[in-house]
N, C-alpha and C positions, 0 to 999 in steps of 0.2 A: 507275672500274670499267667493264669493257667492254658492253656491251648483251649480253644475253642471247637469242639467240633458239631457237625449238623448233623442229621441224617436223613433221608431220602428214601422209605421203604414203598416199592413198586410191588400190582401183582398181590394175592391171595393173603385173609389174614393170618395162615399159617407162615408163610413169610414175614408177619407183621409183628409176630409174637418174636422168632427169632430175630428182629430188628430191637425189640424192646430189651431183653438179655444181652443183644450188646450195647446199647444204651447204660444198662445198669455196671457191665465192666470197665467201663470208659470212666462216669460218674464215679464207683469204686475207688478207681485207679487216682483220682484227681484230675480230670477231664472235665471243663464249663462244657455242661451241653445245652444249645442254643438251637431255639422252633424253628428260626430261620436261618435253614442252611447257605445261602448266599451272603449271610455273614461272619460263619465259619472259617476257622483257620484251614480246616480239615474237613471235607464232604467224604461220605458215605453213601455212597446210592447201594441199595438192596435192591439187587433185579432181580424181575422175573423172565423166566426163557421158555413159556410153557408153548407158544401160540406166536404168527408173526408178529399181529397187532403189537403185542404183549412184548415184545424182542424189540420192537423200533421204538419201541416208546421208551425203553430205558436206554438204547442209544441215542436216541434224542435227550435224555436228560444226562446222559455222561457228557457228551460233545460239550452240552449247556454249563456245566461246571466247569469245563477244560475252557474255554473262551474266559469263562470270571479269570480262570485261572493263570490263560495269558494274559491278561489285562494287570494280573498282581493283586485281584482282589481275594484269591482262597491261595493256599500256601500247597498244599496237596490235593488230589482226589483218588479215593480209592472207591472197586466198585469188588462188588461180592452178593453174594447170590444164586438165584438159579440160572443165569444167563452167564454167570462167571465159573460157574462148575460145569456148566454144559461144553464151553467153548473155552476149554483151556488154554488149546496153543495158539487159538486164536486171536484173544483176545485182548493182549499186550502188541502184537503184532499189526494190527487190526487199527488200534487206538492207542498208539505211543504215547499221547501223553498222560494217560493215566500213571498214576506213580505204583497205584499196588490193585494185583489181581488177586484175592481169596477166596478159594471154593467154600461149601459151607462146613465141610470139615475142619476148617482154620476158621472155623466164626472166633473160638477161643484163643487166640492169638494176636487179637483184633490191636490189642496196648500195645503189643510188643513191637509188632509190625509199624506203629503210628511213629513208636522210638526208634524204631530201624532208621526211617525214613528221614526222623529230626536229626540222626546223629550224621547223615549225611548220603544212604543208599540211593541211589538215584531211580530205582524200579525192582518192586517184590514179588514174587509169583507165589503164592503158601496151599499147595492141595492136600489137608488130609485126608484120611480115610473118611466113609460118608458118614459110617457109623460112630465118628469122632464129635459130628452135632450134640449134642447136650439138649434135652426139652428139662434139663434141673435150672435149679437157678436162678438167684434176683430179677424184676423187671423193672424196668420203668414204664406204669403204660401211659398207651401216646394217644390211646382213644380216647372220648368223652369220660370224665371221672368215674360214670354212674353202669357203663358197661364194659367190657373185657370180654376177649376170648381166652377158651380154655386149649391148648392143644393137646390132646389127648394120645397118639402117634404119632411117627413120622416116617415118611416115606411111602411104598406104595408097590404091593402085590399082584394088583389085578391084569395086570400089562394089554390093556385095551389097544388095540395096534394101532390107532393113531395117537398117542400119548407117548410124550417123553419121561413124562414123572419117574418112575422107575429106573429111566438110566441117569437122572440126573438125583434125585432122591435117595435110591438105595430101597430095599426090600422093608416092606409093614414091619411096623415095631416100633410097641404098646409100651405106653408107659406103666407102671406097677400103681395100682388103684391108692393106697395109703398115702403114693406120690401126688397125686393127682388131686387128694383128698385135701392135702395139706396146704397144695398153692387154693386149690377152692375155699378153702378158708380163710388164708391172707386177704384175697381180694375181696371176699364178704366182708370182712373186718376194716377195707381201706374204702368200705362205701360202695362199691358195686352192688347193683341190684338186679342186673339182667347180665347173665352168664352165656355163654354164645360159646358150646364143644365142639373144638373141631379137629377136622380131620382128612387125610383124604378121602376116603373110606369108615364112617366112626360104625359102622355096622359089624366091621371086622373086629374090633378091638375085643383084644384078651385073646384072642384065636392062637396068636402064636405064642403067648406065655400061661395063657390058662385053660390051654386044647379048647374051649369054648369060646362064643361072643358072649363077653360080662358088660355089655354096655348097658341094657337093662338095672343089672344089681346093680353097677356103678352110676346112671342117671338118680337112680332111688337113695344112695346115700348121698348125692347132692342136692337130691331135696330136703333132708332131713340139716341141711345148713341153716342156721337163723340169717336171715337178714337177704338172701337172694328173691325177687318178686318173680320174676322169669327167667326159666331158664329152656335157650331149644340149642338143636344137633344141627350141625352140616358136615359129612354130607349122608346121608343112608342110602346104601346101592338095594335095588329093589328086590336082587333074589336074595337079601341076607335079612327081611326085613319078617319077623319075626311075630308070632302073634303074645310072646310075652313082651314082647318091645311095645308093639299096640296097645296090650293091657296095661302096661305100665304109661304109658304116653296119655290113654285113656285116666287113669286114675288121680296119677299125680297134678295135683293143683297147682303146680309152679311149671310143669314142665308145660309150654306153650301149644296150644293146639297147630302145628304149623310143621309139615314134615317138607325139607328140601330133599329131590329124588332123582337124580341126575341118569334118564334113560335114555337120552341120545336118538332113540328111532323108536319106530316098531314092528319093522317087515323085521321076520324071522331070519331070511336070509340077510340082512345088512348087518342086523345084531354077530348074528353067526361069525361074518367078515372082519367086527366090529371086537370081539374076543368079547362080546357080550352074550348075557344070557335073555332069552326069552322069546315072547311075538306077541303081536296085537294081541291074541287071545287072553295071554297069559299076564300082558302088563293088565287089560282091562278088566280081569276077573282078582288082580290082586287092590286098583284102584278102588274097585267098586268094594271091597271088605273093607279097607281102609276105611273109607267115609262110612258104610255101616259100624266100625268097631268106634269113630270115634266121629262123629255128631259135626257137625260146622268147622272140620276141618281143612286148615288151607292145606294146599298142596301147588308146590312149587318144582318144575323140572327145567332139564336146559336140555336142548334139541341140535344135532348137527346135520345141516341140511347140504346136499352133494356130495355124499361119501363116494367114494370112489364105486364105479358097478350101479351105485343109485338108478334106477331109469327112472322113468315119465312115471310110470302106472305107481311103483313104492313109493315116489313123491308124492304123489296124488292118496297114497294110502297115508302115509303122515298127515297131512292136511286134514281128512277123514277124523286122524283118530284126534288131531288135535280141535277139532270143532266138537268131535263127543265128549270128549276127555270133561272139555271144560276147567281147565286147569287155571286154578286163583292166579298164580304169579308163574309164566313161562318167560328164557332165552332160548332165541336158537342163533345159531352161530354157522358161518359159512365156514364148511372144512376147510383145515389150514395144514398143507402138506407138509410134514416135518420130517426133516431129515434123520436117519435114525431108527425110524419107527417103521412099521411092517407096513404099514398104511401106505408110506411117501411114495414108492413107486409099482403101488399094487396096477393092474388092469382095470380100464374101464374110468380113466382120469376125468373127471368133471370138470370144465375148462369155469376160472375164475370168475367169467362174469355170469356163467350160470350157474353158479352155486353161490353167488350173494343174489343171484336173482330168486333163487329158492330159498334163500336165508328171511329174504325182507318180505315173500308174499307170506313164512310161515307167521310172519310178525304182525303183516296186516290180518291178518286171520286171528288171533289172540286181541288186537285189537279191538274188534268187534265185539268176543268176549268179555276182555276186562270193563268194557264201556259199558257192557249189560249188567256184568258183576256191581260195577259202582253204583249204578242206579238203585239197584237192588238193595241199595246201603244207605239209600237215604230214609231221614227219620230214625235212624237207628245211632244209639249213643256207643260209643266205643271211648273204652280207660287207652288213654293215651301217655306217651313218656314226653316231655317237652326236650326238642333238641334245641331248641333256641329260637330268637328274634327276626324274623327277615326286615331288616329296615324299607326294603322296595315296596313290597307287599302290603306293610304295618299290621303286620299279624304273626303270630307263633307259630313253630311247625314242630311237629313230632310225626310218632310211630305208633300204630298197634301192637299189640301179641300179635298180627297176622306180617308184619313187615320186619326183617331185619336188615339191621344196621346197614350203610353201604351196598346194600344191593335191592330193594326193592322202592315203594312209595313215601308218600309222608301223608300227616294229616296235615292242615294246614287251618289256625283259628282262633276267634276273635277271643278276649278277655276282659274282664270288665276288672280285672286286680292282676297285679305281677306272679308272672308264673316263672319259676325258676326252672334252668338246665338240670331237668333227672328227677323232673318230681312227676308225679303221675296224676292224671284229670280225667275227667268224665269231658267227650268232646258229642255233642249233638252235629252229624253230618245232612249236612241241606243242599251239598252240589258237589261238583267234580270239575278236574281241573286234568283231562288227561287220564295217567293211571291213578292221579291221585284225588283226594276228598279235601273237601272245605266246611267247618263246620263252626260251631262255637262251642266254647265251655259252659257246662251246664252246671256243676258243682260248686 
């Protein structure tokens, strides 16, 4: 009987995509792969180590497997990742019972490793080079049939001083467009119909192999795919954001009106501290073209609230810009000091419980917003994707072009006939449920 193994991908769908390539060398190889990991021969957790949150939460699900695993119910556990490249020497030391630690440079060695371990190795450490990750390559995907992400890079140049990406990822670097082209067309061909490109950074792409950003021309030859209905970007940094990017975003009927913009603040000086570029002047007069260039577009950012040096008064300016702003979908996030990074023990530390104190008022503040935004939406019919059944509810839920996958709303709505996972409806919305809408199918 073949080995069984599961997988457990933690953390960003850019990790998720490399969870699916090794899926597909496992499979390959002669490996059963099995939804439920807890009844796996073999678990794999894919961590992520971006953030604390983010870091306890894939030590809570390694412990969680090593417990099956003294019990006798999983045979191994191996864990790899961004938590496992970050924290080499630690992380066998840390957590003995893991049987194998793999940075993501050894993603590709994933079979050999599982053989090591059956022919009798009692514990494997495997660190390639960063640049050894592979974005080539079969997948299995593990999303919904009907969407996929594309990743388009890997890694990460901007070296923002609270961010680890760069020492754990390795330096930007763009896949070759014909490459990119080729996997966009398997997955149009296995059914996908909303294409989700990412990236850390997809604004930079092409920069380092084609002196330019070619994410424009390359958004444009994946519209010209038969069979994709939407397709949108994450993430686009604001000073690379381009007015042929605009025109293009503007033009294209497939590319989703809905740009994610990850500006973190807007005092000048926090940006500055922050290895970011700009200030309130300069984010608001690029906000406000945007929505002029392109008509009822969402616009989505994520916010970090008690950067280290933050006072009262630059708080109170965030807050300001985030009640102007008006921003369809925002996170903000209480700084999370990382070791490593230029940030962890900068001057002027915001002690923990006030900086989720200022994490959670920028939340209630957006709240009040998105409350008005919804309002604003009633009576209005929006083409929705059905993600499926909720039995509690007894009603369907999906998405707009203005929501994506795993990180934002849902619609949520009656039917008078069966709607199937990945087909798209005309939903009439008549209330709200939080950030989210309640409507019926009208079509």
């Amino acid at each position: 009987m073949a080995t069984r193994v599961g997988m457990v991908s933690l953390g960003c769908p850019k990790n998720q995509v490399d969870a699916e390539h090794m899926l597909y060398d496992l499979k390959k190889n002669g490996f059963e792969i099995v939804s439920d990991a807890a009844l796996s021969d073999v678990v794999i957790i894919n961590t992520c180590g971006f953030i604390e949150s983010a870091k306890q939460e894939a030590i809570d699900t390694i412990l969680e497997f090593c417990t099956l695993k003294q019990e006798g119910r999983i045979k191994h556990v191996i864990a790899t990742g961004c938590l496992a490249e970050r924290y080499r020497d630690e992380m066998m030391k840390e957590i003995p019972e893991l049987d194998a630690v793999i940075g993501i440079g050894s993603n590709g060695k994933l079979v050999d490793i599982i053989r090591q371990l059956y022919s009798g190795e009692k514990s494997v450490c495997a660190y390639g080079a960063k640049t050894d990750l592979s974005m080539e390559g079969g997948r299995i995907i593990s999303t919904e049939p009907f969407y996929a992400y594309l990743k388009i890079a890997e890694g990460c140049s901007n070296c923002c001083t609270y961010c680890a990406i760069p020492s754990i990822r390795g330096k930007f670097r763009s896949r070759k467009i014909e490459d990119i082209i080729s996997e966009a067309e398997w997955l149009a061909e296995n059914g996908v119909t909303e294409l989700v490109v990412v990236a850390q950074d997809v604004t930079r792409y092409g920069e380092d192999i084609y002196g330019r950003s070619a994410l424009p021309e390359l958004l444009r030859k994946l519209c010209a795919i038969d069979g994709f209905k939407w397709i949108r970007t994450l993430y686009c940094y604001p000073e690379r954001i381009t007015d042929e990017l605009l025109e293009t975003i503007a033009r294209e009927d497939k590319l989703v009106k809905y740009l994610d913009m990850p500006i973190q603040h807007c005092n000048g000086e926090i940006l500055k501290n922050m290895n970011r570029h700009g200030d309130r002047q300069t984010l608001t007069s690029l906000i406000g073209k945007i929505r002029e260039r392109i008509p009822g577009i969402t616009l989505r950012t994520t916010l970090i609230a008690g950067f280290p040096g933050e006072t009262e008064e630059q708080f109170e300016e965030l807050c300001g810009f985030v009640r102007d702003m008006h921003f369809e979908r925002l996170g903000c996030f209480a700084f999370s000091p990382e070791e490593g990074t230029k940030a962890f023990d900068m001057p002027g530390q915001v002690d923990t419980e006030e900086r989720e104190r200022r994490a959670d008022i920028i939340m209630r503040e957006q709240m009040v917003i998105s409350d008005r935004l919804n309002q604003s939406c009633m009576n209005k019919v929006f083409e929705v994707v059905c993600e499926g059944f909720d039995r509690y509810a007894e009603c369907y839920y999906g998405r707009s072009a203005c929501d994506a996958p795993e990180i934002d709303g849902k619609i949520f709505f009656d039917s008078d006939r069966k709607v199937r996972v990945g087909e798209y409806v005309k939903v009439l919305a008549d209330d709200t449920l939080d950030y989210d809408l309640i409507g019926s199918r009208i079509d």
